[in-house]
N, C-alpha and C positions, 0 to 999 in steps of 0.2 A: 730778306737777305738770302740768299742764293748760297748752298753749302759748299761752294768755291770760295765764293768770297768770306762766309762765315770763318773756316777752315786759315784762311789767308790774315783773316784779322788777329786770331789767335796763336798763328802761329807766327805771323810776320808784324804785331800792330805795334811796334814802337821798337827802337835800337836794341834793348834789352831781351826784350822778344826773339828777336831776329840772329841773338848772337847765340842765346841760348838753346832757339831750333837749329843753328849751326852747328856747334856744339853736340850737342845731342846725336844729328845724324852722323858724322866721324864717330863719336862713340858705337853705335850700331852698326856702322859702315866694320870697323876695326873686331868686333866682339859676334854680330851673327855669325858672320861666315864660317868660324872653327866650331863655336856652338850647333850650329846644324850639321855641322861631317858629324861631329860625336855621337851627336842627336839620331841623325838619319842616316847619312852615306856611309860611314864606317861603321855602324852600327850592326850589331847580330840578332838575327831574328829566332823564330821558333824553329827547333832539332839542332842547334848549335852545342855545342859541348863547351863546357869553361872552358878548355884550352883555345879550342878554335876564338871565343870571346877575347882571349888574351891577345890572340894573333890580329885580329882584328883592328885593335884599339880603342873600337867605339865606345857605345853603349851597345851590353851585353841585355836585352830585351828578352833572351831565351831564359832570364829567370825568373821569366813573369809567367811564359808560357809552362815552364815546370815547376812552380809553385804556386799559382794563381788561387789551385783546391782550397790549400792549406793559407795563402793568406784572406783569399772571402771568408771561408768556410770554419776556419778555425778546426778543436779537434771533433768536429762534429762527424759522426760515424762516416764513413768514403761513400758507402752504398747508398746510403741515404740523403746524403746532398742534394739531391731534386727538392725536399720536402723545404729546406732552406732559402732554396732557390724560389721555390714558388711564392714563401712569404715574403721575400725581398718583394718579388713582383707586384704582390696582393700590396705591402706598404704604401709602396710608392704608387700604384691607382689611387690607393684611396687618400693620398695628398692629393694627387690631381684632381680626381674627382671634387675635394673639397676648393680646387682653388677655383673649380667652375661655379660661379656665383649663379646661374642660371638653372642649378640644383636646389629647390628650397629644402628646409632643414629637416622635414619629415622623409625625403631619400635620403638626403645625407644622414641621420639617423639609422635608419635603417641597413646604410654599407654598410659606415663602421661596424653595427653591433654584428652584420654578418661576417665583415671583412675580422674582424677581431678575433675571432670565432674562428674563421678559418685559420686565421696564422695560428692560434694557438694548439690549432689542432695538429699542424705540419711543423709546427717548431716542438711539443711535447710529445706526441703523437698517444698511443697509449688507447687509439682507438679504430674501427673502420678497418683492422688488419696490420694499423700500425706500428711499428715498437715504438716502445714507450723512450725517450731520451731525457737524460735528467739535465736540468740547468746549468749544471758545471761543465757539462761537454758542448753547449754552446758558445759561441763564438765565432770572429770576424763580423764582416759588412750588415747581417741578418742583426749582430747583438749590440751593433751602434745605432740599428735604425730603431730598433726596439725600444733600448736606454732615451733614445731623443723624442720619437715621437709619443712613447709614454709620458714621458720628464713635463712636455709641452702640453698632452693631454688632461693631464691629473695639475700644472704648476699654473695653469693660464686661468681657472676659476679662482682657485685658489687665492691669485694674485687680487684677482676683484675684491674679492670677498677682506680679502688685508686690505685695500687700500682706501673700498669703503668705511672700514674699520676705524681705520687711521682717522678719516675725517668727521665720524661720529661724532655729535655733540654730547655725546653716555660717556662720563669719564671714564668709566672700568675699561668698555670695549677699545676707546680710544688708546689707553695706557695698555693695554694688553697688545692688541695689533702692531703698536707700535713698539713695546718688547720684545716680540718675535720678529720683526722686521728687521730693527738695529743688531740685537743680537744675530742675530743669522750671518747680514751682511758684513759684521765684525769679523768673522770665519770663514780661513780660505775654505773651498769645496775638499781640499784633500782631507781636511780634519773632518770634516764632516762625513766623509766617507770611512775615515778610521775609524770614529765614533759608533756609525752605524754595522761594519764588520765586527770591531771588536769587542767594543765596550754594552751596547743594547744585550748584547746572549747572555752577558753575566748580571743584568738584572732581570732576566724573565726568569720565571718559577720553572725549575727541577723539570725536566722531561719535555719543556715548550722549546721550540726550534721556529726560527724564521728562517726562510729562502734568502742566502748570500745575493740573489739578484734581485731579489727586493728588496734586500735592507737597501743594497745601491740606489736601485730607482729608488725608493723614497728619501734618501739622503738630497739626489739628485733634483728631484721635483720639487722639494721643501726652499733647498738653495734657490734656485732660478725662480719659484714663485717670490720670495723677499724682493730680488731685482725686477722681477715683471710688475710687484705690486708700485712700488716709487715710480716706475716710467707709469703706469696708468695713471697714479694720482698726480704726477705734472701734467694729464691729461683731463682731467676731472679740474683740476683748479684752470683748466685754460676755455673752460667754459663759462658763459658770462650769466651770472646770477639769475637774470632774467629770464634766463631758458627756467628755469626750476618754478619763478612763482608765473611761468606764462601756466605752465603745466600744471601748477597747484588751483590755479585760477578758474582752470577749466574741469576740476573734479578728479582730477590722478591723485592716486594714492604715491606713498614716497616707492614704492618697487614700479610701478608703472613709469612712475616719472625718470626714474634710474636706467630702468630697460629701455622704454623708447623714445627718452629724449636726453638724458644727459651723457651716458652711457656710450651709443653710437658716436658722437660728437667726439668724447675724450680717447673712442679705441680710435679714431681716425688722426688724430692730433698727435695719437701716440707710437703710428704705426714706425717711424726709423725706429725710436727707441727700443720698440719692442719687436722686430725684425732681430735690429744687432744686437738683442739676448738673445732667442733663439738661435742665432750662427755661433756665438758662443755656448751656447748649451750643447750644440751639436758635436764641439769640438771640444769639450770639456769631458765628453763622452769618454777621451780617455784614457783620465785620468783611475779610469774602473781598472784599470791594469795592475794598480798598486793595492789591490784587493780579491788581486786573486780571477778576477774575472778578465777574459781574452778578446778584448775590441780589436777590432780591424786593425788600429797600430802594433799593439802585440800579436797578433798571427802576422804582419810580418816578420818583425822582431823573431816569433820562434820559426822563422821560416828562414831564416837566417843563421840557423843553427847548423846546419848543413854544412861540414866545411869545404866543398867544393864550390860554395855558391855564395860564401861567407864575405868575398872580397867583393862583388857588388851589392853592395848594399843601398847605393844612390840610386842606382833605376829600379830597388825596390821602395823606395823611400816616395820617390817620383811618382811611380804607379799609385801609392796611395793619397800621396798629393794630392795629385790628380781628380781620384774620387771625391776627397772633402772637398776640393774648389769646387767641382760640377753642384754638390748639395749647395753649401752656401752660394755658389751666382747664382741660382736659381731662386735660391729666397730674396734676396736683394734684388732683383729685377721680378721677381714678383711686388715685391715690394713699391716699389717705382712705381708699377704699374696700377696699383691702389691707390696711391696718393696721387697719378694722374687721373683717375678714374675721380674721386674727391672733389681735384679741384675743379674739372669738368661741370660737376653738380653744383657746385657752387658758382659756378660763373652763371650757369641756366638758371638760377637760384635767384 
């Protein structure tokens, strides 16, 4: 079928169809047009002055151009914002890098621990001539990719390692996995982020101090492995018995059998589920706000304190929108693209 005619079946294939593509276009017909003057044509760009903004009526955009610092960057030192900048860069390589399957895992190995290494050395600095910047002055787009790609780093074995757990025939491990499982998932993430601000300091011993941004990351990572672990093990039970005694049959111990036969099977079965965690984990990031720490949504928030700039507060809302849609479509059409990759091998299969 010819993506004319595809196009025509779903948009025109039956009277219901047809009234509701009808329908629809007056709706758009009626609602673009003033949405793009706002949008675009009346709109203010960058060296506008709030007033001029006003006169305008658009959307006032010159408040993205004069706070942009402050809402990437958070209150992370002015002068030193390149160093911020470079780890956002470095982060986002080394997703890419990892989404290119055509890396086997001894480079990829090898980024990360360098690529790690490096952000931490431009995010703390403290060395090579750098000044040193504490954790609390972090903040914006660098301390959401941080929070997430940590959270996913540290919550995605973890999740295995529970969900194998769960399905143990050892009653202890089984009754245990599965305690920390339900219990977790019983707990919004906010509570567990209280717990881990407020309540962990007052049971460590006299003079011992944990990093406010790692209690978060590990509140964080703990939470989203619980949920990562249940989508894997609907992945693991969607594998059919026989793979395990084909693999017993032929001399696999149970961790071989796990790694290269049941394992691949059930991350592949599991990839939406575990996709649409991580787009939530991404955006749960922040929630870090109510703890003291300044994600991306709060620098704009405090960039908004400004009261000249206080009365647009939608096209800075927008700008950040913006940024979480581009991370999540990007997971989700990668996504896609695995499970067509998948079924591809299964069809050759």
């Amino acid at each position: 079928m010819s993506a004319i005619a595809s196009l025509r079946h779903r948009l025109f294939g039956g009277v219901g169809n047809s009234l509701l593509t009808i329908v629809m276009l007056i709706l758009f017909a009626i609602a673009l047009p003033p949405i793009l003057r706002w949008l675009l044509i009346d709109a203010s760009w960058g060296g506008a002055t709030p007033a001029d903004c006003r006169a305008a009526g658009g959307a006032c955009w010159a408040v993205i151009h004069e706070k942009y610092r402050l809402i990437l960057f958070g209150r992370y030192p002015y002068a030193e914002q390149w160093r911020p900048l470079l780890a956002m860069a470095a982060s986002i390589g080394l997703v890419l890098a990892t989404c290119d399957r055509r890396l086997g895992w001894r480079r990829l190995s090898f980024l990360w621990i360098v690529g790690v290494a490096f952000v931490a050395l431009m995010m703390w600095g403290g060395a090579l001539g750098l000044t040193y910047v504490e954790t609390a002055r972090w903040g914006g787009l660098p301390l959401t990719l941080i929070l997430s790609l940590t959270g996913i780093a540290v919550a995605f074995p973890l999740a295995i390692l529970l969900a194998l757990g769960r399905r143990s025939t050892m009653p202890l491990i089984s009754s245990l996995c599965v305690g920390v499982i339900e219990l977790v998932r019983g707990v919004p993430l906010v509570s567990m982020l209280f717990m881990a601000s407020f309540l962990i300091p007052l049971f460590l011993p006299g003079g011992v101090q944990l990093n406010e941004l790692l209690r978060a990351q590990a509140a964080i990572a703990v939470f989203s492995a619980a949920y990562l672990a249940e989508a894997i093990r609907g992945g693991l039970q969607a594998v059919p018995e026989g793979q395990s005694s084909a693999a017993q049959s032929l001399g696999l111990g149970y961790w071989q059998t796990v790694g290269l036969v049941v394992l691949p099977q059930a991350l592949r079965v599991s990839i939406p589920a575990i996709v649409n965690i991580f787009i939530g984990l991404f955006k749960d990031t922040s929630l870090v706000g109510i703890v003291g720490l300044m994600d991306l949504l709060l620098s704009a928030k405090q960039a908004l304190g400004d009261p000249a700039w206080r009365t647009f507060s939608l096209e800075t809302y927008l700008f950040v929108a913006a940024i979480y849609f581009c991370f999540c479509f990007f997971m989700s059409r990668y996504s896609q693209a695995l499970e067509r990759q998948g079924l591809r091998r299964e069809n050759k299969a």
